[in-house]
C-alpha positions as CSV (number, residue, x, y, z in Angstrom):
1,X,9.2,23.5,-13.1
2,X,12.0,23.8,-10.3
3,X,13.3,20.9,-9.9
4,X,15.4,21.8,-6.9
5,X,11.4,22.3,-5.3
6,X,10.1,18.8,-5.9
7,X,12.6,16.4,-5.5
8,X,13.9,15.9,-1.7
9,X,17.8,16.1,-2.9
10,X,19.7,19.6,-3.4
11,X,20.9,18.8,-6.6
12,X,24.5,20.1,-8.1
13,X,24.0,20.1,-11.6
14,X,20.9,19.5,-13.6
15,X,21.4,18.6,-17.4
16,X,18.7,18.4,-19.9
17,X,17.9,15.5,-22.0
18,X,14.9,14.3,-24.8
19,X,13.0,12.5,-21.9
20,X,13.5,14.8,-19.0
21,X,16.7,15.6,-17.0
22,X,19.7,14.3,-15.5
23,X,20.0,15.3,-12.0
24,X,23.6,15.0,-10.3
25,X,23.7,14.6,-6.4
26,X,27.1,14.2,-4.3
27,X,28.5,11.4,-6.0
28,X,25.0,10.2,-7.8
29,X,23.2,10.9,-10.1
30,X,19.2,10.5,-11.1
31,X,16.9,10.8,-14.4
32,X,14.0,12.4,-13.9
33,X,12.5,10.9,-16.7
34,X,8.6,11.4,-19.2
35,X,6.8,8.7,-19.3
36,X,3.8,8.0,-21.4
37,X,1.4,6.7,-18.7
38,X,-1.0,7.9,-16.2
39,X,-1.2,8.0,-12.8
40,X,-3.2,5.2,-12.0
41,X,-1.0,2.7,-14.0
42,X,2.5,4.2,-12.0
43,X,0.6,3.7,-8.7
44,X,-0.1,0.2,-9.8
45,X,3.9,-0.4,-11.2
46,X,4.8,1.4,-8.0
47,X,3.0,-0.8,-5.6
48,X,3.8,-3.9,-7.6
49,X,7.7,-3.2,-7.2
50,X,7.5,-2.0,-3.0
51,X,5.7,-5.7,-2.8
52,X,8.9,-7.5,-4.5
53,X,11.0,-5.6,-2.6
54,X,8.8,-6.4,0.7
55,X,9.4,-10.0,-0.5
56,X,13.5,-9.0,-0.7
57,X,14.0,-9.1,-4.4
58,X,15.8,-5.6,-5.1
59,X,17.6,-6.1,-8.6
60,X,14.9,-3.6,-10.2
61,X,14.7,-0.4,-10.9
62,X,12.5,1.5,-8.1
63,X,10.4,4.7,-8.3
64,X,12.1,7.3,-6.1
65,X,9.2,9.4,-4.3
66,X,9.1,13.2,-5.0
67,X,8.4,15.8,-1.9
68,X,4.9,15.1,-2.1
69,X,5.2,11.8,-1.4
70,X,4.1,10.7,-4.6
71,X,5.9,8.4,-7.3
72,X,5.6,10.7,-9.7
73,X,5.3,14.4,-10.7
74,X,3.0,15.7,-13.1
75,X,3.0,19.0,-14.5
76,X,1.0,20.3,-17.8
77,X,-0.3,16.8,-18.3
78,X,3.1,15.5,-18.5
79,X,4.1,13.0,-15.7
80,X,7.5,11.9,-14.6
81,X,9.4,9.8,-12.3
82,X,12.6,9.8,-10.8
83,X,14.9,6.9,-11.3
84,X,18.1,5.8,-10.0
85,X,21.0,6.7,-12.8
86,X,23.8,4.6,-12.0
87,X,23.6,1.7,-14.8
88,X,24.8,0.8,-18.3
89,X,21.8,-0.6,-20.4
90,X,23.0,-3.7,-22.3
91,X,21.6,-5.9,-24.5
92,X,19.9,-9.2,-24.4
93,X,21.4,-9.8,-27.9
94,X,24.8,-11.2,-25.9
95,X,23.6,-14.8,-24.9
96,X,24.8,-14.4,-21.3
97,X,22.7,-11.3,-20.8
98,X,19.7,-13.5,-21.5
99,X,20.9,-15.7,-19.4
100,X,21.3,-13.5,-16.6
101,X,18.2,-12.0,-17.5
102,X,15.9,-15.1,-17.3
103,X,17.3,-15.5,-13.8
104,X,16.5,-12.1,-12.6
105,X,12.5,-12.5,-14.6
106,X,12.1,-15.6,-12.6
107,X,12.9,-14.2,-8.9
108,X,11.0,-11.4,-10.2
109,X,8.0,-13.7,-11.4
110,X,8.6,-15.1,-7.9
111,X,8.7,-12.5,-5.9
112,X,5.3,-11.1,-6.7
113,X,3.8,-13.9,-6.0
114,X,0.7,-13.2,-3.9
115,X,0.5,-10.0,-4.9
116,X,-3.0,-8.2,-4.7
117,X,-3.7,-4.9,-5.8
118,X,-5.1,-2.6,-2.9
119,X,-8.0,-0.6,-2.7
120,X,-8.2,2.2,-5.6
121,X,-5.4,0.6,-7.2
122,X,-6.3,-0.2,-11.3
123,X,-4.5,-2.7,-12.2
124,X,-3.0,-3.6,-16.0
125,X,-4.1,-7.0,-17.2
126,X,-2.7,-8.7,-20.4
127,X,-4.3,-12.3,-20.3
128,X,-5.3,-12.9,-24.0
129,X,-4.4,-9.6,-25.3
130,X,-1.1,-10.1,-27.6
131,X,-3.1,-13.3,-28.7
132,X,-5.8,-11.2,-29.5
133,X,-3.7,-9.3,-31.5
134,X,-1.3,-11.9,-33.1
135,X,-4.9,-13.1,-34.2
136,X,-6.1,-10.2,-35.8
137,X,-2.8,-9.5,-37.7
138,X,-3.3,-13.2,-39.3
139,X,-6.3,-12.6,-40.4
140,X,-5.5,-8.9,-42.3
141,X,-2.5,-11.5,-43.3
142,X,-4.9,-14.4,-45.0
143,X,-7.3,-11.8,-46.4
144,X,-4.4,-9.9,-47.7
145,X,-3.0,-13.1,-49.4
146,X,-6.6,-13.2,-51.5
147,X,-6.6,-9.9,-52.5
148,X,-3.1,-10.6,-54.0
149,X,-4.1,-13.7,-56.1
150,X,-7.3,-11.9,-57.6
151,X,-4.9,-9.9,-59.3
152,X,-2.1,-10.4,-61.9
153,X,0.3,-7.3,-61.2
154,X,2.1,-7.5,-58.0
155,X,4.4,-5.1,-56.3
156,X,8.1,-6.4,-55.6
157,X,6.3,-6.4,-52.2
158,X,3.7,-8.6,-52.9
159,X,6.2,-11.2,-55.0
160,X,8.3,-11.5,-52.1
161,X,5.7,-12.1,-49.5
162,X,4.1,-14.7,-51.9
163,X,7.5,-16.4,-52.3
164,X,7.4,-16.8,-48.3
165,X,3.4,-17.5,-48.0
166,X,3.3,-20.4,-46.8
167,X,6.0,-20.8,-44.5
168,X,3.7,-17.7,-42.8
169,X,0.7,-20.0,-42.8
170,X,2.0,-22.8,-41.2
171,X,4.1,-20.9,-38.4
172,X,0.8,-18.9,-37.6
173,X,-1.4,-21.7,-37.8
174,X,0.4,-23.8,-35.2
175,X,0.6,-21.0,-32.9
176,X,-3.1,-20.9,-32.8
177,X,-3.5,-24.3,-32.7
178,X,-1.7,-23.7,-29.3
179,X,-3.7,-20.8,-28.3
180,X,-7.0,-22.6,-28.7
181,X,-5.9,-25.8,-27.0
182,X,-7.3,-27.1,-23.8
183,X,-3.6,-26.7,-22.0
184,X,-3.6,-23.3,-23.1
185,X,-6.6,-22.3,-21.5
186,X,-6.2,-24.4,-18.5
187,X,-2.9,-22.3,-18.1
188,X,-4.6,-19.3,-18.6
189,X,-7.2,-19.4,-16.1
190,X,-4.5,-20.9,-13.6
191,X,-2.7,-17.4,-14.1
192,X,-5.5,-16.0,-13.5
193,X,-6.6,-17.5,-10.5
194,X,-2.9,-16.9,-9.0
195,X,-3.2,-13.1,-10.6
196,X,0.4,-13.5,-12.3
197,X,2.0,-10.7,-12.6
198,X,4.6,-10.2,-15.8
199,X,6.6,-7.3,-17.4
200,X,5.1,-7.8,-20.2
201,X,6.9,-5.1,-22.2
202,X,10.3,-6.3,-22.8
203,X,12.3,-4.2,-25.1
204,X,16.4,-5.5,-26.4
205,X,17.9,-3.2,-23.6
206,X,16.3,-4.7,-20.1
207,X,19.0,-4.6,-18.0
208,X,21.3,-2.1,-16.6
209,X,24.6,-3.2,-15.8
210,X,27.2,-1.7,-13.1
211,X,30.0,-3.6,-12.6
212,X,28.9,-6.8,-11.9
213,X,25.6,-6.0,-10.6
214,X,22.6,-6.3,-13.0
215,X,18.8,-4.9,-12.6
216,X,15.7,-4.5,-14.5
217,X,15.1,-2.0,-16.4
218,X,11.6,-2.8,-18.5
219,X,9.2,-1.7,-15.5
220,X,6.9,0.5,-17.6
221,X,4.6,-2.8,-18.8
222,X,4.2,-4.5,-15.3
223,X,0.8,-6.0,-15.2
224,X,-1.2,-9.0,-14.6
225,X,-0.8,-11.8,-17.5
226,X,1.0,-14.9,-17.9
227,X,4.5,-16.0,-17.1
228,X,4.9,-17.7,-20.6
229,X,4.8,-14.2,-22.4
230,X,7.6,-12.7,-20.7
231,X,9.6,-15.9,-21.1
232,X,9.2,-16.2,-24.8
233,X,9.7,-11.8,-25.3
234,X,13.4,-13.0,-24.0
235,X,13.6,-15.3,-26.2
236,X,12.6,-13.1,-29.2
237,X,14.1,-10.1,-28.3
238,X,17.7,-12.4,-28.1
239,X,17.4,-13.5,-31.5
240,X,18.9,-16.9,-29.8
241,X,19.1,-20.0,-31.9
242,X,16.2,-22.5,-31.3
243,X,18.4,-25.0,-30.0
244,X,19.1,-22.3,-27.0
245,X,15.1,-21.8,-26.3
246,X,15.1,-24.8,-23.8
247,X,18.7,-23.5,-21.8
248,X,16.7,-20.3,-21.3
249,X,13.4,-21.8,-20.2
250,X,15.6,-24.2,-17.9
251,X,17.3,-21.2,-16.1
252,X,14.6,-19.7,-15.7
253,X,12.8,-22.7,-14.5
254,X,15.7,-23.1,-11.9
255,X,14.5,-20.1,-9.9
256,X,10.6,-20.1,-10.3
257,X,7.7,-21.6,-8.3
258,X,6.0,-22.6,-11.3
259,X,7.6,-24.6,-14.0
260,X,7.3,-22.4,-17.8
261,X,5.4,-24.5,-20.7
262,X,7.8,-24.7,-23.3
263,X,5.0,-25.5,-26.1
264,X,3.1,-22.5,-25.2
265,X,6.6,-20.3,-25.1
266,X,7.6,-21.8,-28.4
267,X,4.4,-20.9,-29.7
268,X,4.7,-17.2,-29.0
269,X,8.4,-17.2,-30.0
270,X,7.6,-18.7,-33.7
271,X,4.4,-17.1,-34.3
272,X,5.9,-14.4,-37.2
273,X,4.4,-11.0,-35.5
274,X,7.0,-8.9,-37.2
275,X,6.5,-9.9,-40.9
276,X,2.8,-9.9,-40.3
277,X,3.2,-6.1,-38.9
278,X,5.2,-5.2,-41.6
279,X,2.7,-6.8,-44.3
280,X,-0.1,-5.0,-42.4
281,X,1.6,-1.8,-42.8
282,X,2.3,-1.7,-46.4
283,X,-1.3,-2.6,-46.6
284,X,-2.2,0.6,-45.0
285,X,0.6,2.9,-46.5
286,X,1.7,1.0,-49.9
287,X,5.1,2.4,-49.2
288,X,7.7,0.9,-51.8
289,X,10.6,1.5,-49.0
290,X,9.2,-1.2,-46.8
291,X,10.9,-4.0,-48.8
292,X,14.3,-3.0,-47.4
293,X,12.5,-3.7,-43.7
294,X,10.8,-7.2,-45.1
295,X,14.6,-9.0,-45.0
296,X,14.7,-7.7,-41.2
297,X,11.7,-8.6,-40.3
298,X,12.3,-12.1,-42.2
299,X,15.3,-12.3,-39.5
300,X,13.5,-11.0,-36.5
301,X,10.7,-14.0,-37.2
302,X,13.1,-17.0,-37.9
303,X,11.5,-16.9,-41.5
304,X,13.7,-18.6,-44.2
């Protein structure tokens, strides 16, 4: 691949990196980054981000087009994009980058409002699906415990999960309370009526910083699904104390055309997906080393 042949730039310097190249332009510079999707979910992203910034929001990253015309490049089934390289990623962990950040998720929220995927576009959709899955890892969970209690010898594992049981239980069990209430659905087929469209994907690192400009970062997961979901990932990927959940869900509220439901964001935020995923993967593996995770995990969840 020549990069200096698909990109419209004359580059200066091209450096390699793990997930592509760093291209340096006059005073710029640009990642031309590999991505693990296909082409119909970047035309998707990409059309979802040209209608926010139609709609004038702009603090998001955008997918530069390639000589082709295209917003991406794909070469020995492996596709990339070209991003903007300018920014510092930070962390969400810092309170006032959650802030910050459920400002920018709302306008975002906002922005695509109205949004409807064109002809031949396939778009993601997410309604249901981490439910779906907080659901199944329960149940692995509560069949799990069973197996555990026919038997007399435990694992260190297994001791320390029984210790924390039912604290499990009860966390999980009001979260599905939630799901299956009438409010819930209601809200989920008002989402879907409006086609709500979310990031979905929301890693610890979804801004980038320069100066005092800040951006999204997490565009890989854009999709349709509800507004809740991305509201509550903030809140989990922050690790903030529960007596911050309702600051967050107010500034974000301060921005958005539709007001968040704070029982159905709580419910997401407390359900305890990473202890289940870990219990679920000692299940499968019966690795010994995972106890050193469980504490994390433990932390991650809120679990005492």
């Amino acid at each position: 691949m020549e990069i200096k042949d698909i990109i419209n730039s004359k580059p200066k310097k091209i450096e390699k990196i793990d997930d592509g190249y760093v291209i340096f332009i006059s005073k710029s510079k640009m990642h031309l980054k590999r991505v693990n999707l296909n082409e119909s979910e970047l035309l998707f992203i990409d059309e979802v981000l040209r209608y926010v910034k139609r709609n004038n929001f702009t603090d998001i990253l955008f997918l530069n087009r390639f000589k082709d015309g295209k917003p991406y490049f794909k070469q020995d089934n492996q596709i990339y994009i070209l991003i903007d390289d300018l920014h510092q990623a930070v962390k969400i962990k810092e309170f006032k980058y959650a802030y910050v950040y459920c400002e920018l998720l709302s306008k975002f929220h906002s922005s695509s409002n109205g949004y409807k995927a064109s002809a031949g576009i396939k778009p993601s959709v997410t309604w249901g699906k981490r439910v779906e899955k907080y659901k199944n890892l329960y149940r692995i969970f509560d069949k799990y415990i069973d197996d555990i209690k026919n038997r007399t010898k435990h694992s260190e594992f297994e001791e320390a999960i029984l210790k924390i049981e039912g604290e499990i239980k009860t966390r999980s069990k009001n979260s599905m309370k939630v799901f299956r209430s009438m409010e819930y659905i209601n809200l989920l087929e008002k989402s879907m009526k409006n086609k709500e469209i979310i990031l979905y994907d929301i890693n610890r690192e979804p801004i980038l910083k320069r100066e005092d400009i800040y951006i999204i970062s997490n565009i890989y997961g854009i999709a349709y699904g509800l507004y809740e979901e991305d509201v509550a990932m903030v809140i989990r990927k922050s690790g903030v104390k529960e007596t911050d959940y309702l600051v967050l869900i107010n500034e974000y509220n301060k921005y958005s055309k539709r007001q968040i439901n704070r029982e159905v964001v709580e419910a997401y935020v407390k359900f305890p997906e990473n202890t289940l995923k870990l219990i679920k993967k000692y299940k499968e593996n019966k690795d010994e080393d995972i106890l050193e995770k469980l504490e994390d995990a433990l932390k991650k969840d809120g679990v005492r």
